[in-house]
Each structure stands twice: as C-alpha cells, then as structure tokens.
PQR file of N, CA, C, O and H, with PARSE charges and radii, in Angstrom:
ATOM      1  N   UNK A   1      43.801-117.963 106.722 -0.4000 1.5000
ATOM      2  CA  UNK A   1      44.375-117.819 108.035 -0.0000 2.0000
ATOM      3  C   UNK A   1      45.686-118.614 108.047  0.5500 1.7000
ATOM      4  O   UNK A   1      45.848-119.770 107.654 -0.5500 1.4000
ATOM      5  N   UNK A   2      46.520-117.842 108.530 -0.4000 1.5000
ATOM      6  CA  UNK A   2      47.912-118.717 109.007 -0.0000 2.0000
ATOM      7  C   UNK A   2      48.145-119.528 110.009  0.5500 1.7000
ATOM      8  O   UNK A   2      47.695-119.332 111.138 -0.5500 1.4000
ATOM      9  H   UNK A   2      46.389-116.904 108.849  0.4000 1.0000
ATOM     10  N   UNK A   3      48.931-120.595 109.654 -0.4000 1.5000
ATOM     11  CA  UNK A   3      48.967-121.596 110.961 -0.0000 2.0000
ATOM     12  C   UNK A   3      49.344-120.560 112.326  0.5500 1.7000
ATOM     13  O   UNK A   3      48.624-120.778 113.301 -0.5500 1.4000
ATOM     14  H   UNK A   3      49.296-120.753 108.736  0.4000 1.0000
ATOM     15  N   UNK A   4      50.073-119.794 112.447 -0.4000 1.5000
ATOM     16  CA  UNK A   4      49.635-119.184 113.918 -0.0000 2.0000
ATOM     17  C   UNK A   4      48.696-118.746 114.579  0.5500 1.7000
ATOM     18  O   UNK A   4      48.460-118.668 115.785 -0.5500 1.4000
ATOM     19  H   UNK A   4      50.657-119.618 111.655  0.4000 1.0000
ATOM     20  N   UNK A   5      47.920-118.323 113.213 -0.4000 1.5000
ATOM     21  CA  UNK A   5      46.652-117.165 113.930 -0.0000 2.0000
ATOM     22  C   UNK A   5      45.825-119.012 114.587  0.5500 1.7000
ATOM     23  O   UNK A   5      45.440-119.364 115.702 -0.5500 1.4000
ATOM     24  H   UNK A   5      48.112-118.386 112.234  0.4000 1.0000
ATOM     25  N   UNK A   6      45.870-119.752 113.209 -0.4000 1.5000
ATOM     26  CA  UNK A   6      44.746-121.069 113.376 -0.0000 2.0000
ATOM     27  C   UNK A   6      45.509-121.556 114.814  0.5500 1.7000
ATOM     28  O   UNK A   6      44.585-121.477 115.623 -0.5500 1.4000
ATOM     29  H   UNK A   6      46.182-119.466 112.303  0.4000 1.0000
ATOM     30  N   UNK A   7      46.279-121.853 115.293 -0.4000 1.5000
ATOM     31  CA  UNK A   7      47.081-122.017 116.448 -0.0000 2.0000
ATOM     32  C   UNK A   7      46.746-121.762 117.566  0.5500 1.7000
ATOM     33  O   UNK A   7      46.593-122.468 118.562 -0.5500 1.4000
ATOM     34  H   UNK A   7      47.030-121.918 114.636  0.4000 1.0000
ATOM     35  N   UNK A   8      46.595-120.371 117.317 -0.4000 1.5000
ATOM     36  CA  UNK A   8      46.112-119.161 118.444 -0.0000 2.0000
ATOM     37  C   UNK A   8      44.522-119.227 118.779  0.5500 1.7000
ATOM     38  O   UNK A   8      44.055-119.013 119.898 -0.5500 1.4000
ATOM     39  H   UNK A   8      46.719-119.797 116.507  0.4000 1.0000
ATOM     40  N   UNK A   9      44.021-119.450 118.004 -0.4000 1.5000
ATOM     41  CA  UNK A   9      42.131-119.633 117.683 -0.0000 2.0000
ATOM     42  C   UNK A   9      42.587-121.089 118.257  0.5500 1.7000
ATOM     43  O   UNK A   9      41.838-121.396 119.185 -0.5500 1.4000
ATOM     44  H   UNK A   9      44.401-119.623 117.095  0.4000 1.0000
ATOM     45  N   UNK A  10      43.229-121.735 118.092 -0.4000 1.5000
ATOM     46  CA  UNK A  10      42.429-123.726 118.868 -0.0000 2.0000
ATOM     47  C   UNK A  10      42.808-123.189 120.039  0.5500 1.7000
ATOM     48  O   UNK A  10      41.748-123.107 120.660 -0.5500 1.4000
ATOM     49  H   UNK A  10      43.837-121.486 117.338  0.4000 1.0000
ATOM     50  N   UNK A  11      43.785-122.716 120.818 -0.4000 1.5000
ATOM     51  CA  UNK A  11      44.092-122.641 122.171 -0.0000 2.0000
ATOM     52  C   UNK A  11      43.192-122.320 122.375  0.5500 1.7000
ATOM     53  O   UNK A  11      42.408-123.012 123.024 -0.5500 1.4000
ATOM     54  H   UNK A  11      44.646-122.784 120.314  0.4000 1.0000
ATOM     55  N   UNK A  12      42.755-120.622 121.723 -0.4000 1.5000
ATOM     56  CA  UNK A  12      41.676-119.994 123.099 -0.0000 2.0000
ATOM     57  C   UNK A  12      40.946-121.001 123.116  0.5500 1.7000
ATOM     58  O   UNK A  12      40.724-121.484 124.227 -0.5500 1.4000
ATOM     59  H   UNK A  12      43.392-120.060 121.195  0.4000 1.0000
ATOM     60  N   UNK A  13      40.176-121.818 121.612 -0.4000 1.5000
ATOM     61  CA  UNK A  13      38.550-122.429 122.099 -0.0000 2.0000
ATOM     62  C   UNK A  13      39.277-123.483 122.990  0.5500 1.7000
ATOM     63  O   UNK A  13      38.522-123.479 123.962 -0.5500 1.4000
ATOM     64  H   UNK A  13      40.356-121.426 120.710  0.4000 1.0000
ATOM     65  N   UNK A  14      40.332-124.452 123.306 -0.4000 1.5000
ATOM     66  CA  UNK A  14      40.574-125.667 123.593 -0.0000 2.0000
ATOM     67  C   UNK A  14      40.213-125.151 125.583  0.5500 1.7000
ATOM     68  O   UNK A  14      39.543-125.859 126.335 -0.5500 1.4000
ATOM     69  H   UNK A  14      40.945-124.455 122.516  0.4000 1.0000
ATOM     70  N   UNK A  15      40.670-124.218 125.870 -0.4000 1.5000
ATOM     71  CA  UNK A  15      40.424-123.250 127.199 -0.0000 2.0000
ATOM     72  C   UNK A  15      38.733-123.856 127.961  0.5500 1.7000
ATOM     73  O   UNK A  15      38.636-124.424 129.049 -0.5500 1.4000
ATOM     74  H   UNK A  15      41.215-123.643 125.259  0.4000 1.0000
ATOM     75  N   UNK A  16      37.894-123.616 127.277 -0.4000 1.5000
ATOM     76  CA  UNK A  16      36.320-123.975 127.402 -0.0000 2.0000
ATOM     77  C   UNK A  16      36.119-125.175 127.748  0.5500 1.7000
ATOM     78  O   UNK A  16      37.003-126.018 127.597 -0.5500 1.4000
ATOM     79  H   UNK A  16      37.972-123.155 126.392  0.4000 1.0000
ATOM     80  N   UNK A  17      35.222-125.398 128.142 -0.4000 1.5000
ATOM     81  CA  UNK A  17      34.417-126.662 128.551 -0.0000 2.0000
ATOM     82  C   UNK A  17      33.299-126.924 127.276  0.5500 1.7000
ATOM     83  O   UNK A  17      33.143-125.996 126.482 -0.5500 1.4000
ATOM     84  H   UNK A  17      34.504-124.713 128.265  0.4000 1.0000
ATOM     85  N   UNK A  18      32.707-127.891 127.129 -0.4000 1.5000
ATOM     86  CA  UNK A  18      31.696-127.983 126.190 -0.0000 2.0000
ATOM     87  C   UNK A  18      31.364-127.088 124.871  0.5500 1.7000
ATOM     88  O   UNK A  18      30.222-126.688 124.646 -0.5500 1.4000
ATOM     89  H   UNK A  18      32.833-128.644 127.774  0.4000 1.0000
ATOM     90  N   UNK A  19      32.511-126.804 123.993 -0.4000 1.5000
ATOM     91  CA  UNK A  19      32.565-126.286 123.064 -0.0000 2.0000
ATOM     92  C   UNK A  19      32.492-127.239 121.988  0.5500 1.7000
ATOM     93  O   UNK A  19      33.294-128.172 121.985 -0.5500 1.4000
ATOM     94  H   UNK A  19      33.439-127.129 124.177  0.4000 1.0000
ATOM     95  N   UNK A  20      31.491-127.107 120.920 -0.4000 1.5000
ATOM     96  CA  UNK A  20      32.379-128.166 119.742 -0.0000 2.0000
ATOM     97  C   UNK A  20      32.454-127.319 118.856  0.5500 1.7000
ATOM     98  O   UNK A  20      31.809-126.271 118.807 -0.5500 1.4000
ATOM     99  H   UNK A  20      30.839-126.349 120.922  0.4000 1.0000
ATOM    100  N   UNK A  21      33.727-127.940 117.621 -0.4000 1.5000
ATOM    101  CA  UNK A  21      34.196-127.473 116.721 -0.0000 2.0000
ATOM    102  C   UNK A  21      34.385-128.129 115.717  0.5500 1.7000
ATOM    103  O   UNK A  21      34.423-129.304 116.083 -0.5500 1.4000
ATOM    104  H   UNK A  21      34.251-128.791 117.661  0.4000 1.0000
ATOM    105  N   UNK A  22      34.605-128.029 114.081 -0.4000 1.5000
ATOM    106  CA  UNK A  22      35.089-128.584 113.361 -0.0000 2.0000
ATOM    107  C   UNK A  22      35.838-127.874 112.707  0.5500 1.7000
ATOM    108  O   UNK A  22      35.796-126.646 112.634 -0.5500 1.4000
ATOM    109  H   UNK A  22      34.575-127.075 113.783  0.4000 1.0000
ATOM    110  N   UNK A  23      36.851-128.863 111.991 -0.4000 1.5000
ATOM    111  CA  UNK A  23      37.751-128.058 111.037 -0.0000 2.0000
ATOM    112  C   UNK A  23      37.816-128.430 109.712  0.5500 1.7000
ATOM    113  O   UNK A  23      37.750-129.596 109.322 -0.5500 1.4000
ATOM    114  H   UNK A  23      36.885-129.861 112.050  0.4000 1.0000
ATOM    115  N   UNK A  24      37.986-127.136 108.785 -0.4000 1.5000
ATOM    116  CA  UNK A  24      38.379-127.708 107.740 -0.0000 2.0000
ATOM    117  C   UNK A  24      37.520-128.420 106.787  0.5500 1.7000
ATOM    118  O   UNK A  24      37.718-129.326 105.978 -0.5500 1.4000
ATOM    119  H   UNK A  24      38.039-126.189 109.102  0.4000 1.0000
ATOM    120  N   UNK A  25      36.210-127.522 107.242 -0.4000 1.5000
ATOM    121  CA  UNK A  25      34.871-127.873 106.628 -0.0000 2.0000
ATOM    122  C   UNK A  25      34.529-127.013 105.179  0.5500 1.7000
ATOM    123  O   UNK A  25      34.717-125.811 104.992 -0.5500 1.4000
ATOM    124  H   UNK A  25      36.050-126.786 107.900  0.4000 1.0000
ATOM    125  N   UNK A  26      33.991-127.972 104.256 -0.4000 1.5000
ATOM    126  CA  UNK A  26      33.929-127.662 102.918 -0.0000 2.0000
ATOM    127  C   UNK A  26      32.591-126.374 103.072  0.5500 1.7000
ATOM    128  O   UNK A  26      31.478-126.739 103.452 -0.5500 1.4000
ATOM    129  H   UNK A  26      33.838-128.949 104.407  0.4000 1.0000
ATOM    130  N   UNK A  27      32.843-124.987 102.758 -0.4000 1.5000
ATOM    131  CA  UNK A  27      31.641-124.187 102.507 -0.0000 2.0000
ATOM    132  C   UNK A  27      30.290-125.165 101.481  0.5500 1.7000
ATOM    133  O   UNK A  27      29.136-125.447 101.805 -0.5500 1.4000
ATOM    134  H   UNK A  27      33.747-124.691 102.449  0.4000 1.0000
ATOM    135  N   UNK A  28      30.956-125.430 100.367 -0.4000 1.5000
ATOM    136  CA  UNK A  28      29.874-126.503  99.578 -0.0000 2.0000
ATOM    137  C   UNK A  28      30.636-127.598  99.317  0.5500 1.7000
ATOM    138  O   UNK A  28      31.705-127.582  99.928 -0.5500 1.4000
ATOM    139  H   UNK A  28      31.893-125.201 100.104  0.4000 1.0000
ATOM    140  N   UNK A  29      30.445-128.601  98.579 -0.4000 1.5000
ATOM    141  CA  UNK A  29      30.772-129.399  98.605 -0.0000 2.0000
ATOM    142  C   UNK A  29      31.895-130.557  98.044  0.5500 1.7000
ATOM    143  O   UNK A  29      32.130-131.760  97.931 -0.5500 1.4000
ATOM    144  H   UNK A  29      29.576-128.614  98.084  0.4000 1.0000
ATOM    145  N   UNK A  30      32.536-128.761  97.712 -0.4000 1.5000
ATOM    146  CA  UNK A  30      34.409-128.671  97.474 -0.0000 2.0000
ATOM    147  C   UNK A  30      35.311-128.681  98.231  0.5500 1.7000
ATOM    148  O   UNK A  30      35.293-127.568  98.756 -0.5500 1.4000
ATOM    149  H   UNK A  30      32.345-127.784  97.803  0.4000 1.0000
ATOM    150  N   UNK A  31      36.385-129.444  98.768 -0.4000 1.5000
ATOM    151  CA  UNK A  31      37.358-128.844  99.324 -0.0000 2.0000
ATOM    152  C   UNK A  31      38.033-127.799  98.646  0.5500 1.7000
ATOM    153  O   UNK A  31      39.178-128.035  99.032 -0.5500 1.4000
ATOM    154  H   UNK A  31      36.399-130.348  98.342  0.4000 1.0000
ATOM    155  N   UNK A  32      38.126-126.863  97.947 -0.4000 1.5000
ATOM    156  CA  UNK A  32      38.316-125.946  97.673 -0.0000 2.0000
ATOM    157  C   UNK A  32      38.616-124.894  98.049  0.5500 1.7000
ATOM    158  O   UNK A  32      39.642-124.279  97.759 -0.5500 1.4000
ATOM    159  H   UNK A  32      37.196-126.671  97.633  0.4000 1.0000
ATOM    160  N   UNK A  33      37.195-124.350  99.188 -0.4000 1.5000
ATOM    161  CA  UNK A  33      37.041-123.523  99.578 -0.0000 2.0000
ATOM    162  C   UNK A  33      36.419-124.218 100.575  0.5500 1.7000
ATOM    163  O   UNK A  33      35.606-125.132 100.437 -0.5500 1.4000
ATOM    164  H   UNK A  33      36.361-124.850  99.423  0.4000 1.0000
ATOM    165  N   UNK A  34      37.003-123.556 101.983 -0.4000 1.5000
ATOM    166  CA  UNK A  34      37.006-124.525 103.178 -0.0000 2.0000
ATOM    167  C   UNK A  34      36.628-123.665 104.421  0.5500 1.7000
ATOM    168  O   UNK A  34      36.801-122.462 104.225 -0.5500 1.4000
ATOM    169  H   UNK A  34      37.663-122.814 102.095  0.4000 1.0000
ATOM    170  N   UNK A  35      36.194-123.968 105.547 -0.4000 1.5000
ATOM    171  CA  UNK A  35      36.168-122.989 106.737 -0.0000 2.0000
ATOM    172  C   UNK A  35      37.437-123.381 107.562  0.5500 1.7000
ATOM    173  O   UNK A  35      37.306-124.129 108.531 -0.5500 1.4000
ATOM    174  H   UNK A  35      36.054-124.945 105.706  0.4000 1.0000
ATOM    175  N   UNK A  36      38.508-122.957 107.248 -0.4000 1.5000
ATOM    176  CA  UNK A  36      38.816-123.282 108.833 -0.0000 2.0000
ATOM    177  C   UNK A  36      38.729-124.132 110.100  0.5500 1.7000
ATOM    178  O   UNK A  36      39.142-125.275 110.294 -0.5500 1.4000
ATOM    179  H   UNK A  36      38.614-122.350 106.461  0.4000 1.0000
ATOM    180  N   UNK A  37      38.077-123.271 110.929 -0.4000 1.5000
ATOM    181  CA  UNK A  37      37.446-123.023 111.946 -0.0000 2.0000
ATOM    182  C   UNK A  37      36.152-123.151 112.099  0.5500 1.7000
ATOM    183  O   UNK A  37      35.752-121.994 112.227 -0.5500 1.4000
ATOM    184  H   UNK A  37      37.741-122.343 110.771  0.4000 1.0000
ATOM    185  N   UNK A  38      35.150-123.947 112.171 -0.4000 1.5000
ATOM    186  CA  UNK A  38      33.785-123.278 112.029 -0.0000 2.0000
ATOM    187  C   UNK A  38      33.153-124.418 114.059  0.5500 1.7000
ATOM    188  O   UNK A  38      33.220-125.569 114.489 -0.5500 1.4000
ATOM    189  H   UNK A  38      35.475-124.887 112.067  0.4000 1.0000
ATOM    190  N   UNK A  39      32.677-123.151 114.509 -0.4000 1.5000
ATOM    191  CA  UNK A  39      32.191-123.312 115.744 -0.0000 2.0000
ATOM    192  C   UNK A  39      30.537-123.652 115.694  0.5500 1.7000
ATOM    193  O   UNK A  39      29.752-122.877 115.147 -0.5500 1.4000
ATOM    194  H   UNK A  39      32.622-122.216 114.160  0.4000 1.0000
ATOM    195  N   UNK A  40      30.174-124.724 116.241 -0.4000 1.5000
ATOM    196  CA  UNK A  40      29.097-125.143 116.222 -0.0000 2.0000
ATOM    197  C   UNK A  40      28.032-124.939 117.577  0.5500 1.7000
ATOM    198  O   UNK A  40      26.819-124.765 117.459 -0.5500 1.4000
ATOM    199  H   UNK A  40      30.812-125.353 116.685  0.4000 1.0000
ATOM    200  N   UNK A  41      28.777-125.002 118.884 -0.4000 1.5000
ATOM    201  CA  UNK A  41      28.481-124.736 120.252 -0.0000 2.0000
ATOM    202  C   UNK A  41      29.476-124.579 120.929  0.5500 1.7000
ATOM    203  O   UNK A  41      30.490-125.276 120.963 -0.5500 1.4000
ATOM    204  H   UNK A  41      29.763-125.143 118.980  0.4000 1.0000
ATOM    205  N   UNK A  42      29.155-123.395 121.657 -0.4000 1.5000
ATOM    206  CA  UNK A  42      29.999-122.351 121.888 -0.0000 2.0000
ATOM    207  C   UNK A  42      29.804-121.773 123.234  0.5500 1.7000
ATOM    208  O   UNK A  42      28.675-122.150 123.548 -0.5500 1.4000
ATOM    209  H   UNK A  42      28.331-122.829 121.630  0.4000 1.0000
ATOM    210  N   UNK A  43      30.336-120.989 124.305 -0.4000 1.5000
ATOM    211  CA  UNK A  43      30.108-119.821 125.114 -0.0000 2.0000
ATOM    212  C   UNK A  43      30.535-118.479 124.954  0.5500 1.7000
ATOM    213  O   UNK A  43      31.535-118.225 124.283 -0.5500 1.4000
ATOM    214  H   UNK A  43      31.253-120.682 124.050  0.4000 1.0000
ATOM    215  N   UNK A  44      29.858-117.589 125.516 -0.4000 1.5000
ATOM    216  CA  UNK A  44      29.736-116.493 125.549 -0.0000 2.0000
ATOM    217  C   UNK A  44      31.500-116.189 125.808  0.5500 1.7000
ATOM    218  O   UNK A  44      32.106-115.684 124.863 -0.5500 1.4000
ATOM    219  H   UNK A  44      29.046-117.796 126.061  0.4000 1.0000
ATOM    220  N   UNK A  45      32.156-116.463 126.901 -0.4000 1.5000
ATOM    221  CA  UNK A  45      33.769-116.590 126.962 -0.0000 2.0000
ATOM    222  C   UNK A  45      34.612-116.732 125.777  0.5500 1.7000
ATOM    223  O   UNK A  45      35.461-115.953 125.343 -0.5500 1.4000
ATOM    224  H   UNK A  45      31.664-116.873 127.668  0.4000 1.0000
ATOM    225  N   UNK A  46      34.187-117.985 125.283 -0.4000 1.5000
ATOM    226  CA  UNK A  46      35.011-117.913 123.782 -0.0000 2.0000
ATOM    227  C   UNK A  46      35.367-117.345 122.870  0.5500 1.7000
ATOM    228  O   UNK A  46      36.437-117.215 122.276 -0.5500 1.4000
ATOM    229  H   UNK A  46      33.498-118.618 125.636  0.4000 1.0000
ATOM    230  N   UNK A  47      33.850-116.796 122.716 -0.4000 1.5000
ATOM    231  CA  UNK A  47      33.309-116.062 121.576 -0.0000 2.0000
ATOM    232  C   UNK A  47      34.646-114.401 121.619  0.5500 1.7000
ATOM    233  O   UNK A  47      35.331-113.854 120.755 -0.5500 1.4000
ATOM    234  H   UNK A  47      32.980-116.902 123.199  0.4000 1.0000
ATOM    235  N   UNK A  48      34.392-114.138 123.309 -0.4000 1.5000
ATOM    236  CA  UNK A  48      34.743-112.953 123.584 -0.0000 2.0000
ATOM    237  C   UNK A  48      36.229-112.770 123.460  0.5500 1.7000
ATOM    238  O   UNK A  48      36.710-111.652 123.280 -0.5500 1.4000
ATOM    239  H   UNK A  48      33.836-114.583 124.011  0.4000 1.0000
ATOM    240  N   UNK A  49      37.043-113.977 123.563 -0.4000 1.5000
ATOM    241  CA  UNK A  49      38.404-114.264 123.841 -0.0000 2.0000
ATOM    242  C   UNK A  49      39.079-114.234 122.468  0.5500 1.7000
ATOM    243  O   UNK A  49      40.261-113.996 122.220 -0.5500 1.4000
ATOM    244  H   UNK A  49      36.653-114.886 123.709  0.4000 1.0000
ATOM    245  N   UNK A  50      37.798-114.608 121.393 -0.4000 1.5000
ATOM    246  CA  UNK A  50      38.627-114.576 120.101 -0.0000 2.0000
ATOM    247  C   UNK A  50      38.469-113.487 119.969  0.5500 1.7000
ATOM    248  O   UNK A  50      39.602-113.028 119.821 -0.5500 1.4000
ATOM    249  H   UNK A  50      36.838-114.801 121.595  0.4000 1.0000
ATOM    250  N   UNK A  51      37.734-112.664 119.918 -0.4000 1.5000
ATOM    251  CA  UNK A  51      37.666-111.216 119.531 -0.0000 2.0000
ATOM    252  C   UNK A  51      38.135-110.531 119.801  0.5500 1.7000
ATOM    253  O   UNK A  51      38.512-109.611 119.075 -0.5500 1.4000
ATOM    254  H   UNK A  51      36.814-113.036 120.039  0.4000 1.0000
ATOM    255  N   UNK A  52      38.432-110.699 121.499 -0.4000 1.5000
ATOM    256  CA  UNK A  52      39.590-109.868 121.827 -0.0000 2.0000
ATOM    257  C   UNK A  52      41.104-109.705 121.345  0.5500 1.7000
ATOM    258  O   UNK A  52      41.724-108.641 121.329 -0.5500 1.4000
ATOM    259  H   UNK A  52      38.126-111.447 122.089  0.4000 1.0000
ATOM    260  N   UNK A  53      41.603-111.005 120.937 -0.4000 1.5000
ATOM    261  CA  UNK A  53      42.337-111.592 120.193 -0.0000 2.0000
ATOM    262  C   UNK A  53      42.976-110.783 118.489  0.5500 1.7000
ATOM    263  O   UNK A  53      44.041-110.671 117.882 -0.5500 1.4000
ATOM    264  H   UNK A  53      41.100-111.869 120.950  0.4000 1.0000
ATOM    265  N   UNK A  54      41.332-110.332 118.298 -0.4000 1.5000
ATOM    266  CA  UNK A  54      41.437-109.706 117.020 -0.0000 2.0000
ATOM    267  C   UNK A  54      41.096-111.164 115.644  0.5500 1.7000
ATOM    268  O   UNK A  54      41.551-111.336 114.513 -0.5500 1.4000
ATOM    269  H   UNK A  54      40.466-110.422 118.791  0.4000 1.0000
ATOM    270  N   UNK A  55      40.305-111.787 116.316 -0.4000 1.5000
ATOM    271  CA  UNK A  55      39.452-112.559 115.445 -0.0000 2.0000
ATOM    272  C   UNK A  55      38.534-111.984 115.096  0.5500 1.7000
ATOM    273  O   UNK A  55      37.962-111.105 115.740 -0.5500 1.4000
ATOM    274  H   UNK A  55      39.935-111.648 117.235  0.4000 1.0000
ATOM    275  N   UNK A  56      38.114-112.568 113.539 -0.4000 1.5000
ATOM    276  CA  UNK A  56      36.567-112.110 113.107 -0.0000 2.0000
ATOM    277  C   UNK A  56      35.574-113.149 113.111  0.5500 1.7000
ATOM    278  O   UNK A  56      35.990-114.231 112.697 -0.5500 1.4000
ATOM    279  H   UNK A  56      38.579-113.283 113.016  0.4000 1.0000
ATOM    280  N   UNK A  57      34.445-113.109 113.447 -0.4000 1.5000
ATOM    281  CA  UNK A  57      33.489-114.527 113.782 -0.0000 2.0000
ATOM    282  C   UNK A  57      32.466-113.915 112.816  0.5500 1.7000
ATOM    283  O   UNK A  57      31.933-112.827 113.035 -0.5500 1.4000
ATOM    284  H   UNK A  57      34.107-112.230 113.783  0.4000 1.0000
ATOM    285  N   UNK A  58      32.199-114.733 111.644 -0.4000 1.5000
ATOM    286  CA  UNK A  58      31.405-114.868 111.043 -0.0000 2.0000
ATOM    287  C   UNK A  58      29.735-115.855 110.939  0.5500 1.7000
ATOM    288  O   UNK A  58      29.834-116.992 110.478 -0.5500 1.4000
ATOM    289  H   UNK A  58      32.632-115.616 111.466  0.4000 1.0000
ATOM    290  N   UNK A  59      28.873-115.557 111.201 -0.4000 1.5000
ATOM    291  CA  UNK A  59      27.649-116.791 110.810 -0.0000 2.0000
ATOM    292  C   UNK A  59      27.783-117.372 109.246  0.5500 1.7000
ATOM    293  O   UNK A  59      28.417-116.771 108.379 -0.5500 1.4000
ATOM    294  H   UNK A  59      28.793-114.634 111.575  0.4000 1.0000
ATOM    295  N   UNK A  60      27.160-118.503 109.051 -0.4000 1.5000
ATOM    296  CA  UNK A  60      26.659-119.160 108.317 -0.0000 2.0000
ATOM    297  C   UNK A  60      25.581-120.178 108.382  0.5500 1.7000
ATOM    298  O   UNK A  60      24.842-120.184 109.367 -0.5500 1.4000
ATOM    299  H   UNK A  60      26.645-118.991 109.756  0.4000 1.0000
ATOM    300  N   UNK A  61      25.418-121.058 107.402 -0.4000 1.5000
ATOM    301  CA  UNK A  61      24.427-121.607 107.922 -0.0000 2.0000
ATOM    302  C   UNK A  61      24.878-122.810 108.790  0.5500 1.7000
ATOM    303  O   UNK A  61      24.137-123.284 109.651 -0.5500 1.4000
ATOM    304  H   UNK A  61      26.018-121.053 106.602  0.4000 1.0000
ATOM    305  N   UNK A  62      26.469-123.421 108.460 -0.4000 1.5000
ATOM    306  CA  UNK A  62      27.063-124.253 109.193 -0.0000 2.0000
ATOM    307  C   UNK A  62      27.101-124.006 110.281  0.5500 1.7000
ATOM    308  O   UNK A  62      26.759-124.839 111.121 -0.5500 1.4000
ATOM    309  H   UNK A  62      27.071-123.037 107.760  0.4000 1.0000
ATOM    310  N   UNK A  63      27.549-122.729 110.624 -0.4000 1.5000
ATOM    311  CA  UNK A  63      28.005-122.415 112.287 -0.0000 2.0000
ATOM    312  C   UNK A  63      28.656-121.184 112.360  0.5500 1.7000
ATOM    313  O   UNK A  63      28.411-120.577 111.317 -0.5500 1.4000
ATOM    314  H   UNK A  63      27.827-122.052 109.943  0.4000 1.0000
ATOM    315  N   UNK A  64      29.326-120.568 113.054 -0.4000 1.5000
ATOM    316  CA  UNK A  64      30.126-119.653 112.990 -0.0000 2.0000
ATOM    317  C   UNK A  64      31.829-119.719 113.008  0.5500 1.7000
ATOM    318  O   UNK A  64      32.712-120.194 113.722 -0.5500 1.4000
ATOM    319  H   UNK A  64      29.526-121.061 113.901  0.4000 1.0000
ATOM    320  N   UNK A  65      31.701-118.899 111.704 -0.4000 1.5000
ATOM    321  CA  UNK A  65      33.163-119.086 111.189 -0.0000 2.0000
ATOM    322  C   UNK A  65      34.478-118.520 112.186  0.5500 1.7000
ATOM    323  O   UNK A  65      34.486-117.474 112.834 -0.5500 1.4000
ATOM    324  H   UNK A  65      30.984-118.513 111.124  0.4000 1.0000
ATOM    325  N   UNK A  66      35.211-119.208 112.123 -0.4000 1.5000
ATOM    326  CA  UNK A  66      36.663-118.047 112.688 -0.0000 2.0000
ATOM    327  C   UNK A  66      38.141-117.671 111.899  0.5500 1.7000
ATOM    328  O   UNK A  66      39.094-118.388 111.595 -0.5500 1.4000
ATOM    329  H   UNK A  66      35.205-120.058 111.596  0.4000 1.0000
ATOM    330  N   UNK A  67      37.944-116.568 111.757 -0.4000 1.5000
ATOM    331  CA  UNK A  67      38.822-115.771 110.367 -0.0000 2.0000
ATOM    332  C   UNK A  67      40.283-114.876 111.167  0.5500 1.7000
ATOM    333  O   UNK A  67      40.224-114.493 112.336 -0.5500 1.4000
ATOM    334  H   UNK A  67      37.170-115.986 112.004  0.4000 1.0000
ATOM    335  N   UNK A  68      41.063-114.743 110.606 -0.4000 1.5000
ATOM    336  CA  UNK A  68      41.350-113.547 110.672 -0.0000 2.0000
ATOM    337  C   UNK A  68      42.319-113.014 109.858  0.5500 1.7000
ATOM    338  O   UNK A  68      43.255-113.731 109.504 -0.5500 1.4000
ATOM    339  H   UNK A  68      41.111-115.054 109.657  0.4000 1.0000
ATOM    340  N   UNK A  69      42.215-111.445 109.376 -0.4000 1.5000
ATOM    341  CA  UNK A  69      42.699-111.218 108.175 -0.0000 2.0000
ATOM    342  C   UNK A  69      43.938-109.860 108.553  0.5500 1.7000
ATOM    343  O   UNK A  69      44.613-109.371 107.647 -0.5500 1.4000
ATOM    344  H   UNK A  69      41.454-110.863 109.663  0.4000 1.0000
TER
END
C-alpha cells in the first residue's frame, strides 16, 4: 500500500470512536513481511467506509487486515 492509500485508511478509521488499531505488524515474526494496517476492534461504520473507499479487508488470525491494491 502507498503512503496515500495508508493516509486515506488512518483518516477514515481515526473518524470512529473506540476503534483500535495497529500498525506495521510483523505477519510472523519478521519484519519482512508486515501488515500495514491490521484492525483489532472495530465498527460496523468503519469497516463500511473503507470499502467504500475501495479498500480490501482481509481476516487473519491477528485481526483484520487493510490492503489496497
């Protein structure tokens, strides 16, 4: 993801009340290969705002990812 899209994804979630997030979280236990974005607690609003957006929200076992390609 490019710093705009990542830009564009903190605004919408920063919008919400009681959302948490982390960034820049190791998939295993490489920085290597990293999430982004990964949403831990969330609302139904958010969720909808990135998508509308033209985000892709992925699960894992961390949380749900935020991509976009």
């Amino acid at each position: 993801m490019n710093v705009l899209d990542k830009s564009q994804a903190i605004d919408i979630i920063s919008r919400q009340n009681s959302v948490q997030v982390s960034f820049n979280v190791p998939v295993t236990d490489n920085y290597s290969n990293c999430y982004d974005i990964l949403i831990h607690k969330s609302n139904a609003t958010t969720i909808n705002d990135l998508i509308k957006a033209g985000f892709s929200l992925s699960m894992s076992d961390k949380g749900l990812s935020v991509n976009k390609h």
